[in-house]
C-alpha positions in Angstrom: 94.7 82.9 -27.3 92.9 86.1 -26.1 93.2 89.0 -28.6 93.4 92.7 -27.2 94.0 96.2 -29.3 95.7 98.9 -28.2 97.1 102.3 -30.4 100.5 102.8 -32.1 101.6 104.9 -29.2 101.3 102.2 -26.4 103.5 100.1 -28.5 107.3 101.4 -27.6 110.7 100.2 -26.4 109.6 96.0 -27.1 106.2 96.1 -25.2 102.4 97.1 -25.2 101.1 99.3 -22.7 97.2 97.8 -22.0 94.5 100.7 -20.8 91.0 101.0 -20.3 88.8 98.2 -20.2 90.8 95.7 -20.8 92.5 95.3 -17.9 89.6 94.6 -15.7 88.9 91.7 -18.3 92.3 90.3 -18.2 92.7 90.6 -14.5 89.1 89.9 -13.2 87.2 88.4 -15.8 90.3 86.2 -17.7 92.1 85.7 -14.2 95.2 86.2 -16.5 98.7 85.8 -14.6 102.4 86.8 -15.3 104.0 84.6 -17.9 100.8 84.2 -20.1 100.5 84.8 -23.8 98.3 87.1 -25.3 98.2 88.4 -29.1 98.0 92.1 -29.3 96.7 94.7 -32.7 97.7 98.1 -32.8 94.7 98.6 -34.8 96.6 99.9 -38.2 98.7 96.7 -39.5 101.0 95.2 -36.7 100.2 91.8 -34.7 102.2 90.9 -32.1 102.6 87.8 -29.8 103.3 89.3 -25.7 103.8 87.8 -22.6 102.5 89.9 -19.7 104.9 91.4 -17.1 103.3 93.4 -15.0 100.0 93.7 -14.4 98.4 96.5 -12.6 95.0 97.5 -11.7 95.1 100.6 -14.2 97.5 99.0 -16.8 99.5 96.0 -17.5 102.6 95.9 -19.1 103.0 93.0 -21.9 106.4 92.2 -23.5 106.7 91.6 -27.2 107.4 88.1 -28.2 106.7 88.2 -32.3 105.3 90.7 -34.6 104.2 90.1 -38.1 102.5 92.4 -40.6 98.5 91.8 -40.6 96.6 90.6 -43.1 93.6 89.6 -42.6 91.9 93.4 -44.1 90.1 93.8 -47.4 91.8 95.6 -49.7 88.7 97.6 -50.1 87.3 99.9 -47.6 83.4 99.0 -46.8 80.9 101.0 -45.2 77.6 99.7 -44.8 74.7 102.4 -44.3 72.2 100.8 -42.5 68.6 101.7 -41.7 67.7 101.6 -38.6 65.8 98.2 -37.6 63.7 97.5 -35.2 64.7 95.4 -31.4 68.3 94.7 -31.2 68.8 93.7 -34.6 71.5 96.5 -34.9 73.7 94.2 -32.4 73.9 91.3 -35.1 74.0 93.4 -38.0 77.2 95.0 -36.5 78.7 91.8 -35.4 78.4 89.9 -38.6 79.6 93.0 -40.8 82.5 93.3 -38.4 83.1 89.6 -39.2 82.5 90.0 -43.0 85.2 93.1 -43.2 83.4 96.2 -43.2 85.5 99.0 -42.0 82.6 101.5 -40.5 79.0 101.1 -39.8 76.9 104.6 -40.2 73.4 104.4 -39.3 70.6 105.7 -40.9 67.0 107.0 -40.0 65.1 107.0 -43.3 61.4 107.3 -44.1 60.1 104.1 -43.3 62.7 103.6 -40.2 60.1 102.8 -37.1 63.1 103.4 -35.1 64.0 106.8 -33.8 67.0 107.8 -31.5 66.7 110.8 -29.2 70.2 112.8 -28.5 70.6 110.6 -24.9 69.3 107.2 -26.6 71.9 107.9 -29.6 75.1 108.3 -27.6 74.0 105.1 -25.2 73.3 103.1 -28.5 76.8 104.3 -30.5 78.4 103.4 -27.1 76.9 99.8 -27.2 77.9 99.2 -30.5 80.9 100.0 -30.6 81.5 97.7 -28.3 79.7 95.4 -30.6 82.1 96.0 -33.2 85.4 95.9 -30.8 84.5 92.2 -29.5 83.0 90.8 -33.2 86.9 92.2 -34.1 88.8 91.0 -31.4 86.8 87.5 -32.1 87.1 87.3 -35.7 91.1 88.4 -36.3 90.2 91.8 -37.1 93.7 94.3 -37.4 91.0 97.3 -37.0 88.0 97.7 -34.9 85.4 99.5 -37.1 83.9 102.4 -36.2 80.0 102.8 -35.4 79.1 106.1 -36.4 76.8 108.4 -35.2 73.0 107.7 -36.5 72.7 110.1 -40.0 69.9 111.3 -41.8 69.1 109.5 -45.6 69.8 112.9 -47.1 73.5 112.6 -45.1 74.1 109.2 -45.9 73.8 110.5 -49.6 76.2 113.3 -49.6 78.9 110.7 -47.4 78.6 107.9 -49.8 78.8 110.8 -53.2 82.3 111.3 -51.9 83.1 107.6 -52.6 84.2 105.7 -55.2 81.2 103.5 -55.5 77.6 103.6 -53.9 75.4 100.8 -53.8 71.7 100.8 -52.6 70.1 97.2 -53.1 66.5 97.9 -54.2 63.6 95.2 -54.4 62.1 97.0 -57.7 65.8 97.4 -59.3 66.8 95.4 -63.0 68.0 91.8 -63.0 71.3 90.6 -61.9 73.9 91.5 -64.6 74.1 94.9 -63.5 74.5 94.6 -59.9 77.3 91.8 -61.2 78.9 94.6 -63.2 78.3 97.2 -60.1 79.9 94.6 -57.7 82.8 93.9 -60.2 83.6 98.0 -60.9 84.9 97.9 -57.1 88.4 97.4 -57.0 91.7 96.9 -54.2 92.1 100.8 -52.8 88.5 101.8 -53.4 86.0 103.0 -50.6 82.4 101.6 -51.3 79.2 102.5 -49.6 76.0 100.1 -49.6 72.5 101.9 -47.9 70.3 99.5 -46.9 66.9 99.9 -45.6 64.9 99.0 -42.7 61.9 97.2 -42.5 59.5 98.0 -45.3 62.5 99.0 -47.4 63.3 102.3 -48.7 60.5 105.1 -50.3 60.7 105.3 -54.3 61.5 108.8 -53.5 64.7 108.1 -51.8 65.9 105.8 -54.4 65.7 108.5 -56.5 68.0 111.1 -53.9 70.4 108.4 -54.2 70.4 108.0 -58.2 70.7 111.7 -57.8 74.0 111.4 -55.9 75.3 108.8 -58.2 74.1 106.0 -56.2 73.7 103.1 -58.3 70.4 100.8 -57.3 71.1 96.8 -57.3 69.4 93.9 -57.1 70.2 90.9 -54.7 68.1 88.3 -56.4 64.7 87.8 -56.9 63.9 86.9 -53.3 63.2 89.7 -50.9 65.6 90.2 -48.6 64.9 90.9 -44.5 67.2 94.4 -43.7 69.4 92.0 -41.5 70.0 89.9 -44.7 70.5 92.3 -47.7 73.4 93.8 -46.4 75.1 90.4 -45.4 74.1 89.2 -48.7 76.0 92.4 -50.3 79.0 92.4 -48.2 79.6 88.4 -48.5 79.8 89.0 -52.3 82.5 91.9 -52.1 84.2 89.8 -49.8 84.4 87.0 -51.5 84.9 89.5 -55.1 87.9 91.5 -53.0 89.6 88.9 -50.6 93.3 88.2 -51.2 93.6 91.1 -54.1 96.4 93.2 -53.2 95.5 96.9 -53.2 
């Protein structure tokens, strides 16, 4: 079954409204008829089974068959701060922390970051990923499609990630493993948890200390160095596997 989101408002009197993109994909791409199934998020907590009715070249109109409460979010929310890498590893770093239960993705230009985003590159790139993020959710059961921010300086990231209940920043030079196992452990259901990660060549010893300055606590992943796409699946696999099914 094809999975589509939509927002609480185009959910009213026992149908879904669909807009935007979508269509186009369900009409042209899908070659979707009348009578077909589809399942349908509202992108907070509702899933529901329709059955199109209507469908028009702006919108199409898709009864409700079932609904059930979702449950397929961490009781945690996640953001991942990530460096920015070099090609298009962004794409599958975004796709694979969608699929892992990240709720937001804020890039970050740091020191060491080869990358850097002019003001016209930066709104193209947030626009790609995004879309990134909506298919790797639509794919992997998501009830939310999580937001790609845009791009932040390491100073930003900071300040963001101080306002959390736990910040993370996996660090090649950082102490063994029983601390970052006690770090992992201190985040619990209902907590919002930020993990920097840096780009190839890893972060500057002076920006580890900005971040132990914000309350950022360094961590190690193991004694293997990890590549920037890895490290921050490594992190987030761990969380998921630390938060999923705990109720909040």
């Amino acid at each position: 079954m094809h999975y589509f989101f939509v927002t609480p408002d185009q959910v009213r009197d026992g149908c879904c409204l669909i807009t935007g993109q979508d269509v186009n994909h369900i009409r042209n791409v899908l070659r979707m008829r009348p009578g077909e199934q589809v399942g349908i998020r509202d992108g907070i907590s509702r899933n529901y089974i329709c059955t199109l009715e209507k469908i028009g070249e702006e919108e199409i109109l898709a009864r409700i068959v079932s609904e059930e409460e979702g449950g397929s979010e961490l009781p945690a929310r996640l953001w991942l701060f990530q460096g920015l890498p070099k090609g298009d590893k962004m794409d599958w770093i975004i796709q694979k922390a969608v699929e892992l239960g990240v709720c937001g993705i804020v890039p970050m230009a740091t020191r060491r970051s080869v990358v850097r985003l002019d003001q016209k590159k930066a709104e193209a790139k947030v626009r790609r990923w995004n879309a990134v993020s909506e298919s790797a959710a639509k794919q992997s059961g998501r009830m939310i499609v999580p937001k790609v921010c845009q791009a932040v300086s390491f100073s930003q990231a900071c300040a963001m990630v101080q306002k959390m209940d736990v910040g993370l920043i996996p660090y090649e030079l950082a102490d063994g493993m029983e601390e970052a196992r006690e770090l992992f452990d201190r985040i619990q259901p209902g907590m919002e948890a930020g993990i920097l990660i840096g780009p190839e060549g890893g972060f500057d010893v002076e920006e580890v200390e900005e971040a132990k300055q914000a309350g950022i606590c360094p961590i190690s992943l193991g004694r293997r160095i990890l590549r920037t796409e890895t490290a921050g699946m490594a992190a987030l696999s761990i969380l998921m596997f630390h938060l999923e099914g705990r109720k909040s």
